[in-house]
C-alpha positions in Angstrom: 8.9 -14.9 -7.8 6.6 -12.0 -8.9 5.1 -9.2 -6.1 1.6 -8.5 -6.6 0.3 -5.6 -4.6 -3.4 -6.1 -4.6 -4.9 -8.8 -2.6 -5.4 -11.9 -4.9 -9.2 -13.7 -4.0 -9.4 -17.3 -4.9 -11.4 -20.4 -3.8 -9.5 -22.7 -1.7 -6.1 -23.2 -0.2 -4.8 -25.3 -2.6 -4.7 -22.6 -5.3 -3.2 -20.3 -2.4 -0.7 -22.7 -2.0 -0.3 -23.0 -5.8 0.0 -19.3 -6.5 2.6 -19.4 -3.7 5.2 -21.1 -5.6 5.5 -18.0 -7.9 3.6 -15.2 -6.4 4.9 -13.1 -3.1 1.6 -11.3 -1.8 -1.8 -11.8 0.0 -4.0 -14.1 -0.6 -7.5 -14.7 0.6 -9.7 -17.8 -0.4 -13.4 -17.8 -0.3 -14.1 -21.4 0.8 -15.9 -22.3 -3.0 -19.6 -21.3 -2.9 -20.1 -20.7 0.7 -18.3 -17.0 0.7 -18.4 -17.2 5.0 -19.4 -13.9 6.6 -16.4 -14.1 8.4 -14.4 -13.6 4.6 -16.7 -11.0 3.0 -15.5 -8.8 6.5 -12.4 -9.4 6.0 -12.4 -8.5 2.1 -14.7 -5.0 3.5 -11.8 -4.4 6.5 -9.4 -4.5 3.9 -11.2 -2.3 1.4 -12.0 0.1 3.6 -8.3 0.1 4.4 -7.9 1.0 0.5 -6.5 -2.1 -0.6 -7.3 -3.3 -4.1 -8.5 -6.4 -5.3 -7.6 -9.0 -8.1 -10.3 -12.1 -8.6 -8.7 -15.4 -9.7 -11.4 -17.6 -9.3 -11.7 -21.2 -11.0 -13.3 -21.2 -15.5 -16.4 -22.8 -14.1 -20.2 -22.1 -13.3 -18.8 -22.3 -9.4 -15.7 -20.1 -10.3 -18.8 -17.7 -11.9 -20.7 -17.4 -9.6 -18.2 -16.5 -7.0 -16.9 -13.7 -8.8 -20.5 -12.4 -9.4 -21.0 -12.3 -5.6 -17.5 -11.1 -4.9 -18.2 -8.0 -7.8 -21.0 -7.0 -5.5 -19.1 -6.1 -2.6 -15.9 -4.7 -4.8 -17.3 -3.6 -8.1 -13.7 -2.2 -8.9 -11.9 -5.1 -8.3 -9.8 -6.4 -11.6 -10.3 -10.2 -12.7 -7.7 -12.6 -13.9 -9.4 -15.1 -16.5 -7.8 -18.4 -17.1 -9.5 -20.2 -20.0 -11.0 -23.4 -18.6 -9.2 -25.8 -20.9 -5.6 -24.4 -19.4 -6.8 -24.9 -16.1 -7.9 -29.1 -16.0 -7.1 -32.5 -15.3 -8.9 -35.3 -17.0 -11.6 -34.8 -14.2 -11.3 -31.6 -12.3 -11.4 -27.8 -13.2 -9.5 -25.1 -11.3 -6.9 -22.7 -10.9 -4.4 -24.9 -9.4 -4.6 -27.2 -12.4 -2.9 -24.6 -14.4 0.5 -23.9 -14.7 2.3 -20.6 -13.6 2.9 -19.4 -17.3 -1.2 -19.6 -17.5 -1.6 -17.6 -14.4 0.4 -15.2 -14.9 -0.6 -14.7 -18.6 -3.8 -13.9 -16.5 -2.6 -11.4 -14.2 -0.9 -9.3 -17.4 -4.5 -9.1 -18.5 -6.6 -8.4 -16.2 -10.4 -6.5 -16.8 -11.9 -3.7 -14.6 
């Protein structure tokens, strides 16, 4: 189990519960596409509070656009890439469908 101190942003609960299996710190998801209100005040409460950021959203247009929108309100946030054909099933595409070396191969290189 690894401590991360910035807050980890990802798209749904089952990569929370995913990244939960090796990873001891805070999570918020963004609900996929929809990125509520009700999150992007919670993502400002905590920035304001001076709490940094990493973005671990899914290799995919979705994943993509989410991380566009979430760059917007925390431009200084650092990302965690997983390559999109380490992150699959035979039909879906995501961070939960990755493995933990993957992820945290991710986290050691994350971009500002």
């Amino acid at each position: 189990m690894i401590n991360v101190d910035e807050i980890i942003i990802v798209e749904g609960i089952h990569d929370i519960s995913f990244l939960k299996t090796f990873i001891n710190g805070t999570f918020i998801k963004t609900d996929g596409t929809s990125l509520p209100l009700e999150t992007i005040e919670l993502i400002k409460t905590y920035k304001n509070a001076g709490s940094k950021f990493i973005i671990l959203t899914d290799p995919d247009y979705p994943g993509t656009y989410i991380r566009n929108k979430l760059l917007e309100i925390i431009p200084d946030a650092k990302i965690g890439f997983v390559e999109k054909e380490k992150a699959r099933t035979d039909k879906k595409v995501g961070i939960e469908h990755s493995t933990e070396e993957v992820v945290l191969d991710a986290l050691n290189s994350l971009i500002t």
